[in-house]
C-alpha positions, 0 to 999 in steps of 0.5 A, spaced: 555 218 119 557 212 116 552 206 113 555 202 118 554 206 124 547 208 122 546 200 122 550 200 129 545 205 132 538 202 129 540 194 131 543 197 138 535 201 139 532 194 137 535 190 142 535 196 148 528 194 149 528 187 150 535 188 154 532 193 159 526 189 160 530 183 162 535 186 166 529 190 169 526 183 170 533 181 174 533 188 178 525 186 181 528 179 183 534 181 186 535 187 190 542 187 190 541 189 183 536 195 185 538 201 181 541 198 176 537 199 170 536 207 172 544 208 172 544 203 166 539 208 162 546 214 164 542 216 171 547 216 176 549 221 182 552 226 179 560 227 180 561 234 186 566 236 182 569 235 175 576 232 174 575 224 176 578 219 172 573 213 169 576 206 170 571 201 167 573 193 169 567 188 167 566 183 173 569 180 177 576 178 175 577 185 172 575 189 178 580 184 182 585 186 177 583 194 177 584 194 185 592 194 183 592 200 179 587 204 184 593 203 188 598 205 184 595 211 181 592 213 187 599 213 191 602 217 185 596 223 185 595 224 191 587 226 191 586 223 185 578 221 185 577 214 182 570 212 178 569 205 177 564 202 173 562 194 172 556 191 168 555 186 173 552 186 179 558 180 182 562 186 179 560 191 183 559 187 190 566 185 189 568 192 188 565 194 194 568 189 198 575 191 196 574 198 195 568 200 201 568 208 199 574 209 197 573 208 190 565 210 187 562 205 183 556 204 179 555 201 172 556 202 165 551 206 161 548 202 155 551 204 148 546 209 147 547 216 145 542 218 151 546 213 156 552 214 155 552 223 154 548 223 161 553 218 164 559 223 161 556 229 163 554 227 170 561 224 172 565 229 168 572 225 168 578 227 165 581 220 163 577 213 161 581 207 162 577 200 159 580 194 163 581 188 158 578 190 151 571 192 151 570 196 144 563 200 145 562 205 139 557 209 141 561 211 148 568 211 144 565 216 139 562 221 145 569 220 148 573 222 142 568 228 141 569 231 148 576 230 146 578 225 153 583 221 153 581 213 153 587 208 155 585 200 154 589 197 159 591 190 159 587 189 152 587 183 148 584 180 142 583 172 140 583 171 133 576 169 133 575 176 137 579 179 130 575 176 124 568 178 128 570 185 128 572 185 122 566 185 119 565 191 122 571 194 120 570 202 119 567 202 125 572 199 129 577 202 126 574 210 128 573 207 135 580 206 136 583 212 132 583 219 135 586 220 143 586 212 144 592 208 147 592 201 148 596 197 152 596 191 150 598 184 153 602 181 148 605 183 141 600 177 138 594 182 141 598 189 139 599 186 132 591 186 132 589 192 134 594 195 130 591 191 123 583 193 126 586 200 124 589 203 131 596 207 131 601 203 132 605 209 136 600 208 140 600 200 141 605 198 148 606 192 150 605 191 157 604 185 159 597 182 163 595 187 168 591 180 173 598 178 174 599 185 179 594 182 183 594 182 191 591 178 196 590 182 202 594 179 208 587 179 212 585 175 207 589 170 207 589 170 215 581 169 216 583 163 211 588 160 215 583 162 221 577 159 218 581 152 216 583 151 223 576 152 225 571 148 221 577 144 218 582 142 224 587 135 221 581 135 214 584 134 207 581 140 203 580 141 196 576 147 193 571 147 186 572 155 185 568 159 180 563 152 178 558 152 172 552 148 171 555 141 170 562 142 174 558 141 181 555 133 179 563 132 177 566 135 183 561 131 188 563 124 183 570 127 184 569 128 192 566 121 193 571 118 190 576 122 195 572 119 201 574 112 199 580 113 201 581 120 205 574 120 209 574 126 212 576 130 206 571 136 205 570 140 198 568 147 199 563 148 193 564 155 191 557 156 185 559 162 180 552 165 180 548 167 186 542 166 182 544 158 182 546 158 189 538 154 191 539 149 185 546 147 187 544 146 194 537 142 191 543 138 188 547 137 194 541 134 197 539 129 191 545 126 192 545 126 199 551 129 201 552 131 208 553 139 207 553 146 211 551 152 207 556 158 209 550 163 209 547 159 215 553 162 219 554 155 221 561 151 220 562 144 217 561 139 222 566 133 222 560 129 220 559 134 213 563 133 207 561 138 203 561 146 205 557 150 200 559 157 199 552 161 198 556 167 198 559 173 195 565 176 195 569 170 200 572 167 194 579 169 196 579 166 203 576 161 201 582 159 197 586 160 203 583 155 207 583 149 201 590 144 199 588 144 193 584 148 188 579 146 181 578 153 177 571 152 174 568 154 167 573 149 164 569 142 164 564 146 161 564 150 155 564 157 159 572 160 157 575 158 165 575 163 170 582 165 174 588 161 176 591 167 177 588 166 185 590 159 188 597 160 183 598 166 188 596 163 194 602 158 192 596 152 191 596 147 186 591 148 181 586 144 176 582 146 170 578 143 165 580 144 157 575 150 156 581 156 159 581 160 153 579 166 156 585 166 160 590 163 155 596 166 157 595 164 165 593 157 162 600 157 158 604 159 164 602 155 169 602 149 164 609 151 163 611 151 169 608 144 172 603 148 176 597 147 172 593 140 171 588 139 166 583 134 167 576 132 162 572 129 168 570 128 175 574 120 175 580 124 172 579 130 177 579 126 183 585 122 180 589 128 181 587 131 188 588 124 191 595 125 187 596 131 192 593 129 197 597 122 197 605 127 197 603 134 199 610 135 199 609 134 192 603 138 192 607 144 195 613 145 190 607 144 185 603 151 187 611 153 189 612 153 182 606 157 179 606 162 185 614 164 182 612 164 176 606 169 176 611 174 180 616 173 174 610 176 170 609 182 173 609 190 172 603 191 167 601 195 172 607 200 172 608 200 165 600 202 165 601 207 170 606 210 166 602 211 159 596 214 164 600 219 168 602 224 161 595 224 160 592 226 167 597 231 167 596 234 160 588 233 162 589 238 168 588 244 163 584 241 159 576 243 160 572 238 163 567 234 159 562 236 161 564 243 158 568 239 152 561 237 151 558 243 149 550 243 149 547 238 144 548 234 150 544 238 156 537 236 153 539 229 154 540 229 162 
């Protein structure tokens, strides 16, 4: 064993504690989150049957991307059963709500070696899929040990990403070497994966698995449905995905929206469950006229403001909106995703900090579709400019709907390298077999 895993694998056993006390903490204020740290610790139902295939999508953009890849897998092996695990709660009611009891969810074990050897030996895959780039050494290491076959799907890698695991360098590179593929984004990512010591025969590019999503007709429909309920003739603008910080700019931006369009209603979608009571304390320091979506009640024509204290609706609610603000961009979060109101053919405003999603920023940008604004006074600039000449608007959100369908397939090219393996799996022992009894003391 390399001093640098030794090094890995006493830092990871120090920090557990603290981790598992906090998210513990969490579980005890949120019953959403009950059972979380059990199945955490590696505690999770055990699989009826060997043979699944593991999908692991973080939160909830990845779980909105996977549900394209389900889909597809599952209707080119029939009977295939689908484990997905998230590490956050968001993630997991997002992932129950699209998939319901068709695909198993719970969480990612802790890279530990007791977690992740009783997680393997409970749900016995015969395939690992890692959605975007999540590089676990523990977890890597057993997987290669039980000789499972690991795919990272739509991976990518910043330079800033590529320099921090640099440091680490042997132990990335053992993590990515053995029976690894990677699937890309783009050549720049393929060419770093190649440089942190992954196989260039096994490095595709595959393109961007977020761009197969797929809003459900019924969703986009109970969008329609609710507009012309709550927002019969309104101008509707939407700030999705809000941080601390991104709400005061919006209700800023909203005011001056009012001056000249008096009716408008912004719906307030916070990111976080846990800041939804904050944000309705705002709301009533500035006094706005709001509604909670929570209370089942519609906005009233008197309302301005609709705050969405749900989880799991953002879709729709794009559907029901003119215009849209992604959020996590006026402040220094990373930007969450456009891909949702470029979909629904909305024009799309971003603050300057988009660099967890880059390559969407730079499609939409080049396409006309994406405004980048620094501040709410330039943030009601441009929903007044859509507002002003919807026509306008239109063949902007138009221009960014055609230029994610131009940028689709990921998926397929995915499928296509997970298929060989599945097949060439179905002989193979199943894991928890491959294991062999070092791990059985560890359930």
């Amino acid at each position: 064993m390399s001093q640098l895993r030794i090094l890995y694998l006493l830092l990871t056993h120090l920090i557990a504690p603290l981790v598992i006390a906090v998210e513990g903490w969490r579980e005890l204020r949120d019953p959403a989150q009950r059972g979380r740290v059990k199945q955490r610790l590696g505690f999770v139902t055990p699989q009826p049957k060997p043979g699944c295939t593991w999908i692991h999508a973080v939160s909830v953009g990845e779980v909105q991307a996977a549900a394209a890849l389900v889909r597809e897998l599952k209707q080119r092996v029939p009977g295939l059963e689908i484990v997905l695990t998230t590490v956050t709660a968001t993630g997991a009611a997002r992932a129950r709500t699209i998939f319901g009891d068709e695909v198993r969810h719970c969480y990612l074990p802790y890279d530990l070696p007791g977690p992740v050897r009783r997680f393997l030996d409970r749900i016995r895959p015969r395939a690992v899929i890692m959605l975007e780039t999540e590089i676990w050494p523990t977890l890597y290491r057993e997987i290669a040990r039980r000789q499972l076959p690991l795919v990272i799907a739509s991976a990518r890698l910043s330079d800033r990403s590529v320099n921090r695991y640099r440091r680490m360098a042997s132990l990335v590179g053992e993590s990515l070497s053995g029976d690894v593929s990677i699937g890309a984004q783009t050549a720049a990512d393929a060419a770093r994966f190649v440089a942190l010591g992954a196989a260039e025969s096994r490095v595709r590019v595959t393109g961007n698995v977020k761009f197969d999503l797929e809003i459900p007709a019924a969703v986009v429909a109970a969008g329609r449905e609710l507009r012309s309920r709550c927002a019969p003739g309104r101008p509707v603008w939407i700030a999705g995905s809000t941080h601390e910080g991104e709400e005061s700019a919006a209700l800023v931006a909203h005011a001056t929206i009012r001056t000249r369009y008096p009716a408008a209603l912004l719906l307030l979608v916070p990111r976080h469950p846990q800041r939804f009571e904050a944000v309705q304390a705002l709301l009533a320091k500035s006094g706005s006229r709001y509604a909670k979506r929570s209370s089942g009640a519609l906005p009233s024509a008197q309302e301005e403001v609709y705050l969405v204290d749900t989880v799991g609706e953002l879709q729709m609610f794009y559907a029901a909106s003119d215009v849209a603000f992604v959020g996590g961009s006026l402040v220094p979060v990373g930007g969450h995703s456009l891909l949702e109101p470029a979909l629904l053919g909305l024009p799309v405003i971003a603050g300057p900090w988009m660099q967890n999603a880059r390559e969407v920023t730079e499609l939409l940008t080049g396409a006309g579709a994406l405004t980048t604004v620094r501040s709410g006074d330039q943030l009601a600039v441009r929903v007044l400019e859509c507002f002003d000449n919807p026509v306008a608007a239109r063949a902007d959100g138009a221009k960014g709907r055609e230029a994610v369908a131009a940028s689709r397939g990921a998926v397929g090219r995915i499928v296509e390298i997970v298929l060989p393996l599945l097949r060439a799996s179905e002989s193979a022992p199943p894991s928890a077999t491959a294991a062999g009894p070092a791990s059985s003391g560890s359930r």
